[in-house]
KEVO-544532 format. One record per residue (C-alpha): x, y, z; residue number from 1. Coordinates in Angstrom, 2 decimals, m for minus. Layout:
<rs>
<r><u>X</u><v>Y</v><w>Z</w><num>NUM</num></r>
...
</rs>
This chain:
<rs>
<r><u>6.64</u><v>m20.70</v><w>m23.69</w><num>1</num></r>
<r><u>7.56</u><v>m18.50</v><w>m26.36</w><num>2</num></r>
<r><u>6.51</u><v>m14.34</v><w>m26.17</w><num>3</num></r>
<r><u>4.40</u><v>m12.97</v><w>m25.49</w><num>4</num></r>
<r><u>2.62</u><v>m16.41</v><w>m24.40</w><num>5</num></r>
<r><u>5.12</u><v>m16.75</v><w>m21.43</w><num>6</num></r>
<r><u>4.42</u><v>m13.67</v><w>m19.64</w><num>7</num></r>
<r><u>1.13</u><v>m13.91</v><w>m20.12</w><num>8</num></r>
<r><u>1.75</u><v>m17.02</v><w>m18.19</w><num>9</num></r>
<r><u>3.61</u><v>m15.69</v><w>m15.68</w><num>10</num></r>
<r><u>1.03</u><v>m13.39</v><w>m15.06</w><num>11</num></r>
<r><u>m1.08</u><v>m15.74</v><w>m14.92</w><num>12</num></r>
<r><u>0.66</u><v>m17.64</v><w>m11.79</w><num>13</num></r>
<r><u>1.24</u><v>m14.74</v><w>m9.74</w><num>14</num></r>
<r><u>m2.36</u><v>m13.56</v><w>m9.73</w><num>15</num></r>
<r><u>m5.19</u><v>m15.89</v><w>m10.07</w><num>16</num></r>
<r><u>m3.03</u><v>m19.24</v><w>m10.09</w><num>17</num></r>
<r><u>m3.19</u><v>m18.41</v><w>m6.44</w><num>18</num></r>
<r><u>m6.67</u><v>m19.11</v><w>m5.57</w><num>19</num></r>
<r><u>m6.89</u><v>m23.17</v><w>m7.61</w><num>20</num></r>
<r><u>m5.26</u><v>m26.11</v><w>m6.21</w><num>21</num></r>
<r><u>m3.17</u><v>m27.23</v><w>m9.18</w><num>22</num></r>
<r><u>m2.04</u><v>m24.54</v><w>m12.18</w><num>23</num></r>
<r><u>m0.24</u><v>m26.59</v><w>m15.79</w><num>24</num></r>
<r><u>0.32</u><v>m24.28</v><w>m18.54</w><num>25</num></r>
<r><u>0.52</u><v>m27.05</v><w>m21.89</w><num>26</num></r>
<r><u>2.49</u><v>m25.61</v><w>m25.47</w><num>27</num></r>
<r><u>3.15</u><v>m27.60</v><w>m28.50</w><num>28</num></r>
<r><u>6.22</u><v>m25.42</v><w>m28.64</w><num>29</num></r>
<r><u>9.54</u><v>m27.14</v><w>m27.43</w><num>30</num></r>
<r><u>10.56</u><v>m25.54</v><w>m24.55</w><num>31</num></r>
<r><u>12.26</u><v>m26.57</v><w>m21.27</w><num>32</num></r>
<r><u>9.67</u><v>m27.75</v><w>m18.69</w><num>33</num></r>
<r><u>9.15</u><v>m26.43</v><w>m15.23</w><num>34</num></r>
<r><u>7.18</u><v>m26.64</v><w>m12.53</w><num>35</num></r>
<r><u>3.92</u><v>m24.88</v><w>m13.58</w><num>36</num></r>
<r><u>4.71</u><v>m26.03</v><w>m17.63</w><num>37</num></r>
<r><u>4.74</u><v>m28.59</v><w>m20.22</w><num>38</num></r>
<r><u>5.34</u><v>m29.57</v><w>m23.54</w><num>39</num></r>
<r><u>2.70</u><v>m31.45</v><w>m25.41</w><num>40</num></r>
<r><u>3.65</u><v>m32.77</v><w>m28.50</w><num>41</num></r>
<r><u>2.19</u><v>m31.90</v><w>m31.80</w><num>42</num></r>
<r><u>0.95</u><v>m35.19</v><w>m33.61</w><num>43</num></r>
<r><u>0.11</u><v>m33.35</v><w>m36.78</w><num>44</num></r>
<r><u>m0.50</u><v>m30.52</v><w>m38.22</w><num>45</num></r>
<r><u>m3.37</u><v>m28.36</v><w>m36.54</w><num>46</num></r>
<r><u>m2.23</u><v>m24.98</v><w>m36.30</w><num>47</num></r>
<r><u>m3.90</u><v>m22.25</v><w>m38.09</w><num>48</num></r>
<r><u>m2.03</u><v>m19.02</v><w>m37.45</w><num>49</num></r>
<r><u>m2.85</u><v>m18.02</v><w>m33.87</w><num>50</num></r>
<r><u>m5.31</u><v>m21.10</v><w>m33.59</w><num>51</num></r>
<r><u>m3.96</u><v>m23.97</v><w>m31.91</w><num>52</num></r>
<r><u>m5.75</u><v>m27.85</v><w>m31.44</w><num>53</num></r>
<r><u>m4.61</u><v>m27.66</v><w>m27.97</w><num>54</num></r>
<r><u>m7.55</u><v>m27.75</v><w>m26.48</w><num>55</num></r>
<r><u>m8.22</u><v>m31.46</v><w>m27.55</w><num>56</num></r>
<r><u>m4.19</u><v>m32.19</v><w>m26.87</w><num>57</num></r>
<r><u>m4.94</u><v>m31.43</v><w>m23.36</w><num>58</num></r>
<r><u>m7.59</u><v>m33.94</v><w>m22.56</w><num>59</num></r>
<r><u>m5.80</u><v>m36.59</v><w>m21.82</w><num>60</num></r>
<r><u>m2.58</u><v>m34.79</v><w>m20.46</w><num>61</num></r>
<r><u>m4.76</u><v>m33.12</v><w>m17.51</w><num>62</num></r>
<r><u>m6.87</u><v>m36.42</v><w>m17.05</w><num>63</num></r>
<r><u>m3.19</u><v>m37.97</v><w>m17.09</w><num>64</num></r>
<r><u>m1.46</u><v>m35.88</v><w>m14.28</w><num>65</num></r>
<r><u>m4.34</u><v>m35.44</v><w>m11.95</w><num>66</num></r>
<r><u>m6.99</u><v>m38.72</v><w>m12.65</w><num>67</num></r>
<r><u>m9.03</u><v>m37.74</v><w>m9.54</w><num>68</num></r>
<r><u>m9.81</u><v>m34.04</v><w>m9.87</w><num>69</num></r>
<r><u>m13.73</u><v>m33.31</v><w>m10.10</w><num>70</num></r>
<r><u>m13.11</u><v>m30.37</v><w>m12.49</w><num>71</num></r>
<r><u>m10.84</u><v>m29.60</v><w>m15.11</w><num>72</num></r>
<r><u>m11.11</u><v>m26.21</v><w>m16.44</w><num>73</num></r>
<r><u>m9.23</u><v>m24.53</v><w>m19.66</w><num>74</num></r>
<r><u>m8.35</u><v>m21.10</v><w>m20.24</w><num>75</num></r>
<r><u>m6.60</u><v>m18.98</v><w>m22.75</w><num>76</num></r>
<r><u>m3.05</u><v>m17.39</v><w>m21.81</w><num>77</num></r>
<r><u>m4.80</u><v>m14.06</v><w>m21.51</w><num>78</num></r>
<r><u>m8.24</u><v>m15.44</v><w>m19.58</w><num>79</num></r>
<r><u>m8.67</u><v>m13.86</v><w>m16.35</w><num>80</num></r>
<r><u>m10.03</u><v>m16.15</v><w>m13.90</w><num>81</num></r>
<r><u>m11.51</u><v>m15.36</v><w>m11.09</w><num>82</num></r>
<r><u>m11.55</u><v>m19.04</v><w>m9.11</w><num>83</num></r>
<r><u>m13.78</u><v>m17.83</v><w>m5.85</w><num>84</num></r>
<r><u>m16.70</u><v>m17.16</v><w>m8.53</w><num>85</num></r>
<r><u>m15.89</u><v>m20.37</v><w>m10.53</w><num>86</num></r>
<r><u>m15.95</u><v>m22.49</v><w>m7.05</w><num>87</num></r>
<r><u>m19.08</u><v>m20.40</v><w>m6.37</w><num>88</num></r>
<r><u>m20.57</u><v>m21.67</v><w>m9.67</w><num>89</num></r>
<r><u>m19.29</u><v>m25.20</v><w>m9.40</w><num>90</num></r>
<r><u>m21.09</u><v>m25.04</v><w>m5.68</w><num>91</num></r>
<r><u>m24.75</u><v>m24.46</v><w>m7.41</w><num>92</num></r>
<r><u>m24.54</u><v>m27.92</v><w>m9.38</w><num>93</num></r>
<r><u>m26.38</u><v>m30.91</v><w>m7.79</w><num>94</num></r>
<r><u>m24.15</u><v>m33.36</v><w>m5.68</w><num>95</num></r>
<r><u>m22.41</u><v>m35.60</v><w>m7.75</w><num>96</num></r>
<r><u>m22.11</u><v>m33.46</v><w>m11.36</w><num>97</num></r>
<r><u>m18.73</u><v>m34.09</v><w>m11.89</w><num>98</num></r>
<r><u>m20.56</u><v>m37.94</v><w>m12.49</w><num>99</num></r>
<r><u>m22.32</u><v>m36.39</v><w>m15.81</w><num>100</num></r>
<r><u>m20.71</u><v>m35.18</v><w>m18.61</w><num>101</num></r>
<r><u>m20.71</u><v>m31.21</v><w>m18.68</w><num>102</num></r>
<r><u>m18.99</u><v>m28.74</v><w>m20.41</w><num>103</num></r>
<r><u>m19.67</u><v>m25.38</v><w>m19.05</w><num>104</num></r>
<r><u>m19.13</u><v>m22.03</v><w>m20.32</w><num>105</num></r>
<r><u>m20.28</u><v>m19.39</v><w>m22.40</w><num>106</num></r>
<r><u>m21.98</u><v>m21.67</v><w>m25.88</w><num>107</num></r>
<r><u>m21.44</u><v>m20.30</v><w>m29.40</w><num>108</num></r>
<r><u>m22.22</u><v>m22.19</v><w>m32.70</w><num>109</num></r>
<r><u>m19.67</u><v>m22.70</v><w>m35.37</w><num>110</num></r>
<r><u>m21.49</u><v>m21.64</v><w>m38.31</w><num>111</num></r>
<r><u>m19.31</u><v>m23.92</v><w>m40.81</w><num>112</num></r>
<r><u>m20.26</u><v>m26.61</v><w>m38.96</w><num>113</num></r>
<r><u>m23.33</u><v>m26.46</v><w>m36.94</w><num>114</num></r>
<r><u>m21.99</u><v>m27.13</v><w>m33.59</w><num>115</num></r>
<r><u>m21.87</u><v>m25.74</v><w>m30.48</w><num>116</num></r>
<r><u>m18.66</u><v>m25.01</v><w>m28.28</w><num>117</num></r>
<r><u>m17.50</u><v>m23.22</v><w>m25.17</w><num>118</num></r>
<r><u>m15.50</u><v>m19.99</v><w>m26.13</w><num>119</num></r>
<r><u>m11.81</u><v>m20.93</v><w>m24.33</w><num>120</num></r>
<r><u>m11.20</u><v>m17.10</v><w>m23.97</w><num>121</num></r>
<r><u>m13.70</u><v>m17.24</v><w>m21.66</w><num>122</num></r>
<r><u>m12.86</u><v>m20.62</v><w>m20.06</w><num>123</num></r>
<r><u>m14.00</u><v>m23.76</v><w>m20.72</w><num>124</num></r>
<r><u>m14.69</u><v>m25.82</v><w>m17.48</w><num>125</num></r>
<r><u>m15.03</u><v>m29.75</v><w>m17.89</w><num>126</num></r>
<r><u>m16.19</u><v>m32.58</v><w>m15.54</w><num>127</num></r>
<r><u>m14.67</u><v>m35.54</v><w>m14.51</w><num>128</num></r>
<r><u>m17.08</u><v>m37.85</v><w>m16.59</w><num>129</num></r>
<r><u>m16.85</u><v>m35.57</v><w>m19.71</w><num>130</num></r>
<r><u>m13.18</u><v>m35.57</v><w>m19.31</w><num>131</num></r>
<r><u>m12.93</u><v>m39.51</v><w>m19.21</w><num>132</num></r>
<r><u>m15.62</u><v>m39.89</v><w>m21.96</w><num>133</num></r>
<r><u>m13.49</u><v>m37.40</v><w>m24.31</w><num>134</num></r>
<r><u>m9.90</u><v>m39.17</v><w>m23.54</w><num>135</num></r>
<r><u>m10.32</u><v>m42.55</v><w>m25.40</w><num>136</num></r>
<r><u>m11.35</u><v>m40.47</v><w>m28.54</w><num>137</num></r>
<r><u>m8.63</u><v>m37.42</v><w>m28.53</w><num>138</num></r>
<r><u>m6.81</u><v>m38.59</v><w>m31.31</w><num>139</num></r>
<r><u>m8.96</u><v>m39.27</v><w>m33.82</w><num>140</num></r>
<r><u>m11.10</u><v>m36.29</v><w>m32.99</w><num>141</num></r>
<r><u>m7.44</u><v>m34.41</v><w>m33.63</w><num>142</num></r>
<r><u>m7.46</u><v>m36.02</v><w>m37.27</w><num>143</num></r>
<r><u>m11.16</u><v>m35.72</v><w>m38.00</w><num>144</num></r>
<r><u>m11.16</u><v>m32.07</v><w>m37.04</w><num>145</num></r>
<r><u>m8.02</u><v>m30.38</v><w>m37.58</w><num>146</num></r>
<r><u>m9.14</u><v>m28.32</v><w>m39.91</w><num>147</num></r>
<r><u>m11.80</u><v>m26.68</v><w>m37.82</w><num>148</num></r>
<r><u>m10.32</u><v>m23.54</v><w>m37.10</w><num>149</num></r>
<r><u>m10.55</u><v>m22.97</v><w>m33.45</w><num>150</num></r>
<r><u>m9.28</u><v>m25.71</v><w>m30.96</w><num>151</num></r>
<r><u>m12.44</u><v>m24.84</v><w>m28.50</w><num>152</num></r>
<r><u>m14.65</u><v>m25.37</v><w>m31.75</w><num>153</num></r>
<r><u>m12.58</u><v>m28.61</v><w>m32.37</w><num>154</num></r>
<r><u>m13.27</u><v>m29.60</v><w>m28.94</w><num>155</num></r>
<r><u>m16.85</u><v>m28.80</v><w>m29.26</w><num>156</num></r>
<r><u>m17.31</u><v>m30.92</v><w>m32.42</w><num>157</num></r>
<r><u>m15.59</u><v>m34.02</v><w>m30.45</w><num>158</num></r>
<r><u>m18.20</u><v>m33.37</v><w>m28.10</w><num>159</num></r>
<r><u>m21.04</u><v>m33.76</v><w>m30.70</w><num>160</num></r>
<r><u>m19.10</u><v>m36.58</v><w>m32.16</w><num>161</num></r>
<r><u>m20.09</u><v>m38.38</v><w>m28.64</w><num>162</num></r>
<r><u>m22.50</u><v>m37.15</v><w>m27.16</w><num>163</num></r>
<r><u>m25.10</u><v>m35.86</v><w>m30.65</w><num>164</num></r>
<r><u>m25.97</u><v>m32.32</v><w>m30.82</w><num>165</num></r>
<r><u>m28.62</u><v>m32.49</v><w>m29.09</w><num>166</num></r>
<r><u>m27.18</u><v>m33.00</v><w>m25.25</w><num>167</num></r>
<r><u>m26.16</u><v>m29.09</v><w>m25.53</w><num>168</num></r>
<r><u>m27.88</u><v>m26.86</v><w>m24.12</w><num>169</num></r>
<r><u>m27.69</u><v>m22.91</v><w>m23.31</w><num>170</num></r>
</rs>
């Protein structure tokens, strides 16, 4: 990861990476890969300035490397995450929500668009069944969108692109 993204990361894993089972950090940037990071590559163009389409990029590579997690959860490289309140959180569901699609976290609306969309600064946590419903439809999500310019709003308007606007709520 380039600066000041990779000590952010590093950060990162030695404090809260601690307390979740499994810890990727994904860059479109080509860098050498380790253990705790990967390279994901950059179909097209969808960067605008400090506004990535990662978030959609990611789908499939976290569905991809662990296919039967019950949560997948995105944050920005300067999140903190506090994973005994998330797993607290994820507790208070009804058995078996990881079996419906949600997308949890705090909901905005992007105005130039009308949709709604978890803030990834905050974190964006995903189910199972929202994760395998977004996969098939990544890439041309990517293309349709990648001129929205935030990859959570992107991600958000792939979500409305499945699901209508109307399965949201606050």
């Amino acid at each position: 990861l380039k600066e000041p993204y990779s000590t952010r990361g590093e950060v990162a894993k030695q404090s809260w990476y601690q307390g979740i089972s499994r810890f990727q950090a994904f860059t479109f940037d080509a860098v050498p890969e380790s253990d705790w990071r990967q390279h994901v590559p950059e179909i097209m163009d969808e960067n605008h300035g400090r506004a990535f389409g990662s978030n959609l990029a990611l789908i499939p590579e976290m569905l991809r490397l662990w296919p039967n997690s019950s949560w997948y959860v995105q944050s920005d490289d300067d999140t903190m995450l506090f994973p005994a309140m998330l797993a607290a959180r994820l507790s208070r569901l009804p058995d078996g929500a990881e079996h419906m699609p949600m997308l949890l976290g705090n909901c905005v609306l992007y105005p130039p668009l009308d949709v709604p969309f978890m803030v990834g600064g905050a974190s964006i946590t995903m189910s199972r069944k929202f994760v395998q419903d977004l996969a098939p439809h990544v890439l041309a999500c990517r293309a349709k969108h990648k001129h929205v310019e935030y990859g959570d709003a992107r991600l958000g308007a792939c979500a409305v692109d499945i699901y209508g606007k109307h399965s949201f709520s606050r």
